[in-house]
N, C-alpha and C positions, 0 to 999 in steps of 0.2 A: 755303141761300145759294149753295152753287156749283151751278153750270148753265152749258151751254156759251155761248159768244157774248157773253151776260151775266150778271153774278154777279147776286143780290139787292141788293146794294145800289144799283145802277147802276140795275134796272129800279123802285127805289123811289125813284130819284129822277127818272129820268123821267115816270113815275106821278102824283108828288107837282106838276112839274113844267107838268102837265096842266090846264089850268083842270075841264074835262069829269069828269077821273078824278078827281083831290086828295083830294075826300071819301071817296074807297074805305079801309074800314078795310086795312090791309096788317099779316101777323103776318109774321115772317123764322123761320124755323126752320132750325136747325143743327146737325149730330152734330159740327163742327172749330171754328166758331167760340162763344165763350162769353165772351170776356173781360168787362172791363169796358171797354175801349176796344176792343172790339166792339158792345157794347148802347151805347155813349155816342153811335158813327157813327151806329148806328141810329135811335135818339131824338132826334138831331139832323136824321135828312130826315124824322122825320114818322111814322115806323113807332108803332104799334099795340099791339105788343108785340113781346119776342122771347124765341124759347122752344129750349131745346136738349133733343138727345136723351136727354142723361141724366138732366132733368126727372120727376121720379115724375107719372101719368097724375095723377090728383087735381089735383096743383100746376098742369099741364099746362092741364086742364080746366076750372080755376079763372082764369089767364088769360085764356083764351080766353071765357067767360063776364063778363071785366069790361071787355071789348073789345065784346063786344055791347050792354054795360049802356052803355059811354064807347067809341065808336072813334074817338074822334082826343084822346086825352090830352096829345099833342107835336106838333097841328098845327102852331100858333104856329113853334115853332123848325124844322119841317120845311119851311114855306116861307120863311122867314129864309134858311134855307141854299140850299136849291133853288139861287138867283143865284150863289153863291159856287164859281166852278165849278172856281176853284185850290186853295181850300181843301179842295173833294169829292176831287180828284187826290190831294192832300199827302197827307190821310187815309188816303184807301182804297190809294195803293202802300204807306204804311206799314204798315197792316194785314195786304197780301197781302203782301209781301214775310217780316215779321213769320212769319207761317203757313208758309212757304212756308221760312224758315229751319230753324223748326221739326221739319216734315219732315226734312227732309234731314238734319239731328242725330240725328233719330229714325231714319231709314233706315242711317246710316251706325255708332249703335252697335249696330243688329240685326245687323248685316253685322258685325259686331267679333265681337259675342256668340258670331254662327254657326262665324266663323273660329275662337273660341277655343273653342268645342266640337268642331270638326271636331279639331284640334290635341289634344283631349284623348283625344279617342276615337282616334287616331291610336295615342297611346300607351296607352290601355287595351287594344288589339286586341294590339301589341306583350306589354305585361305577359301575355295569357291566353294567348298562345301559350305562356309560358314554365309558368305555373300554368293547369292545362286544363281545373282546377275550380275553381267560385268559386262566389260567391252569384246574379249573376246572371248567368252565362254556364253551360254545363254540354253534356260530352259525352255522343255516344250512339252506337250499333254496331248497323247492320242485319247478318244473316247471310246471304249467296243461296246458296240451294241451287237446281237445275236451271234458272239462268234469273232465279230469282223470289224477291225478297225472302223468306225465311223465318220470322224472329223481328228483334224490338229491343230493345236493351238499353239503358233510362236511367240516366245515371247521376245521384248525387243531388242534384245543384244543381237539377233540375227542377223541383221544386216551388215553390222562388222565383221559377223564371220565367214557371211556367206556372200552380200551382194543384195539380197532382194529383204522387203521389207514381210511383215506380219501378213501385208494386205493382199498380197504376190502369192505368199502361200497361200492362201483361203480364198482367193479365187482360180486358184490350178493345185486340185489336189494332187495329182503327180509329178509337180514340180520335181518336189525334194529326191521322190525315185528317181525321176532324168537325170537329175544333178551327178548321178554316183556312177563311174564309168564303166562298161557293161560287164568288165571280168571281174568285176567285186560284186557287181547289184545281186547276183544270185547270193552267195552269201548274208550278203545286210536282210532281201529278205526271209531267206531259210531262218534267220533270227527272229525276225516279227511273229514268222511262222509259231518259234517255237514260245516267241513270250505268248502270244494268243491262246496257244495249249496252255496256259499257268505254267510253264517253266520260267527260270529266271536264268539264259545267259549271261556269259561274262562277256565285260566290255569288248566291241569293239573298235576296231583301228580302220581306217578306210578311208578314200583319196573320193571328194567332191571337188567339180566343175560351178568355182566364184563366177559370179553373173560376168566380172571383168573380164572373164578368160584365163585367170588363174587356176592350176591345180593345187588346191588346199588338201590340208591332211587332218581329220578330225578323229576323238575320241568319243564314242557314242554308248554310253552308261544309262542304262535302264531301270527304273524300278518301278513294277507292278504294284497295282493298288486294286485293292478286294474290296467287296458289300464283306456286311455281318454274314452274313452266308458260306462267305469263300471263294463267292467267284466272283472273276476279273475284271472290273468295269473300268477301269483304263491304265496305262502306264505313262512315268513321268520320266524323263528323258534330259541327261545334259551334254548335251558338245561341247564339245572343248578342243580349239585348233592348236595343234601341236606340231604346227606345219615346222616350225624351228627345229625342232626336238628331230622328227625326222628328219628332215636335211641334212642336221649334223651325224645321225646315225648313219647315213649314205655317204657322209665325207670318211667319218672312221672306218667305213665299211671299203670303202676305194684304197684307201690310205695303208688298212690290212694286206689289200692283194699288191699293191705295186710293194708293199717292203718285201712281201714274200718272194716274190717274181724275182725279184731285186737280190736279196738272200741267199735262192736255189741257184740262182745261175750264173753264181762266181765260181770261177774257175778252183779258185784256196777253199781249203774246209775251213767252216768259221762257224766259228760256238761264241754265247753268249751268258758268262757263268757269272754268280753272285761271288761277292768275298768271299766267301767259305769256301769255295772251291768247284761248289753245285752247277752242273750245266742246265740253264736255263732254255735256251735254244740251240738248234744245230742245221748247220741245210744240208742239202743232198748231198755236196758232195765231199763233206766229211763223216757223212755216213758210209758212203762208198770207201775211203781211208777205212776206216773204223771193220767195216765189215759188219755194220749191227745196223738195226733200225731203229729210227728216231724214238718210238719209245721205251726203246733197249739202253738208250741213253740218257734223257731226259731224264733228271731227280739224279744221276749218278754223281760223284765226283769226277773230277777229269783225271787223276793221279792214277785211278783205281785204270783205269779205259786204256790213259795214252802210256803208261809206264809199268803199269801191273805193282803197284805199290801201297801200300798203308797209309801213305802222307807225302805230301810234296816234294818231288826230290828237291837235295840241296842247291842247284843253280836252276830253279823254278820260276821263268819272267813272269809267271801271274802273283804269285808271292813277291818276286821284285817293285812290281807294278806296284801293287799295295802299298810298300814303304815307300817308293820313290813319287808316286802320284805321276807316275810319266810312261812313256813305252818303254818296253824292254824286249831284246830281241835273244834269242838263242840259236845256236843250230846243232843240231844233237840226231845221231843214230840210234836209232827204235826199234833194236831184233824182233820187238815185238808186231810191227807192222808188214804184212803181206813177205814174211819172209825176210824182213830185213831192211829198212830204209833209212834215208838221210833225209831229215824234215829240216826246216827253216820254222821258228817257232814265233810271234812276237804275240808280246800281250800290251794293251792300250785300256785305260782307265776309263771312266762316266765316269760325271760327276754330278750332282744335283746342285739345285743354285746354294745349299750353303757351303758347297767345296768338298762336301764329302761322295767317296766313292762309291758308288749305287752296284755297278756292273764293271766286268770286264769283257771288251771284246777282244779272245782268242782265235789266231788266223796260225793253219799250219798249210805251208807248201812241200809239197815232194822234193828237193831237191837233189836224189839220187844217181840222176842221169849226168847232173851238174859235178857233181862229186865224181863220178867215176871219170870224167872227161877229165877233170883239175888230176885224179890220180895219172891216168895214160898220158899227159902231159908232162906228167912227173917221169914217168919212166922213161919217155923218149930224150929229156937231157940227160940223164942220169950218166 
């Protein structure tokens, strides 16, 4: 269903629309939408079927073969509506908005999560400094004699973190370099390298190969130890698997690109502004509206951008919103936009769990085209 310019449903109803196309069976498939006030929009312009990604193939297959046996099971109601083109609007921003709230709940307790990981690991790094052996942290002690690493000494938290015991490493001293997989090992040792010269890098982060066949994620924190002299007779060394910690940074990091993806390639320009009125976010293609670039916009208010004004005009749904804790919908002509337009406005609340309003998601559509049809309409009863 999402694709840039135009969503599925949009292009299913100007399809449906079509005297030419109408008979085209049309299936909608979707990994985000699934409701049932998702499949009801759709069965109402005429769709075919509709099938989501988390569908098992069979069931999948099964649709899709009774679409061939029947392709139009919802003609009837899909050109009923086709006409109704405030109704398709009312719908489909409920829908996107709907989704689009969604998101951002879900972006914003990942973002919680992360914070309250980061915050914890904070303090676990805190406590093993104090305790230097644990179950999954554990130190170790290279010794340099002329230069050159000598021997290392595990001590016995290893095995929790890695798989192999003390006695594994001391009798294969290239165990631990095997261990680390070959596009990092340059790295970890241009580090050894550089502790060996008396420099002191900072920690790093790096992916080991557990004896199980797991990829673990360690932190490997160094500190060199000098003779009275000054020079370096061995460094002491603590790991520390923070294989959690990244995992979760690769879910927030996935979680970022599919909202984005998600964002750019709706059809509506949709901004994401605080109470005050500050645009927070915007996708592409209400910059395209706008005529400016994302950070042309970003930090702005929206009064100053969408109306060329001081302060919110007087029938302002995001100000409504505000009072009402609900959607508010407008449709107002904007001489200010590409010469002149007829937008469809609505604004939709956030809220956090104690009920207050965090954000507003603001969706404008063009409605221009619609308007001047409703007008030549007008003049042909006249």
């Amino acid at each position: 269903i999402m694709m840039p310019v135009m969503d599925g449903y949009q292009l299913l109803r100007e399809l449906k629309a079509d005297k030419d196309l109408r008979r085209i069976p049309f299936i909608l498939f979707s990994a985000l939408y699934g409701s049932s006030q998702d499949r009801k929009l759709a069965e109402s312009l005429g769709a075919s079927a509709f099938l989501t990604k988390s569908m098992r193939l069979d069931d999948m297959w099964g649709h899709i073969e009774s679409v061939i046996r029947n392709p139009h099971p919802h003609s009837n109601s899909g050109q009923k509506t086709a006409v109704s083109s405030k109704g398709f609007q009312d719908d489909h921003i409920r829908i996107v908005v709907s989704k689009l709230k969604e998101k951002v709940q879900q972006l914003e307790n990942e973002i919680a999560e992360r914070t309250k990981a980061e915050k914890a690991l904070k303090k676990s790094e805190e406590r093993f400094r104090k305790l230097v052996e644990s179950t999954t942290d554990y130190l170790y002690t290279v010794s340099i004699k002329n230069g050159h690493p000598a021997s290392t000494t595990h001590g016995p938290g290893c095995v929790a973190v890695t798989g192999y015991e003390a006695e594994e490493y001391n009798a294969d001293p290239g165990l631990w370099v095997r261990m680390i997989p070959d596009e990092e090992r340059n790295a970890v040792l241009d580090r050894i390298s550089k502790i060996v010269a008396s420099e002191c890098p900072p920690a790093i982060e790096h992916r080991i190969m557990h004896k199980d066949g797991r990829v673990r994620w360690v932190r490997n924190t160094v500190v060199p130890r000098f003779n009275e002299k000054g020079k370096l007779i061995a460094y002491d060394g603590l790991i520390a698997d923070i294989t959690e910690r990244k995992e979760l940074d690769i879910k927030i990091r996935n979680a970022a690109t599919e909202w984005t993806v998600t964002f750019d390639s709706m059809a509506d320009g949709v901004s994401v502004h605080g109470p005050d009125h500050t645009i927070l976010r915007v996708n592409e293609t209400l910059c395209r509206i706008l005529g400016k670039s994302r950070n042309e916009l970003l930090g702005k208010k929206c009064y100053h951008l969408f109306h060329c004004t001081d302060k919110p005009i007087s029938d302002c749904p995001l100000s409504k919103s505000l009072q009402t804790g609900s959607k508010e919908d407008l449709e107002r002509f904007e001489p200010a936009l590409a010469g002149g337009r007829w937008v469809a406005i609505s604004a939709s609340p956030v809220v956090d769990e104690k009920g207050e309003i965090t954000k507003i998601i603001h969706v404008v559509r063009d409605i221009t085209e619609h308007k001047q049809a409703e007008a030549n309409l007008q003049r042909m009863y006249r």
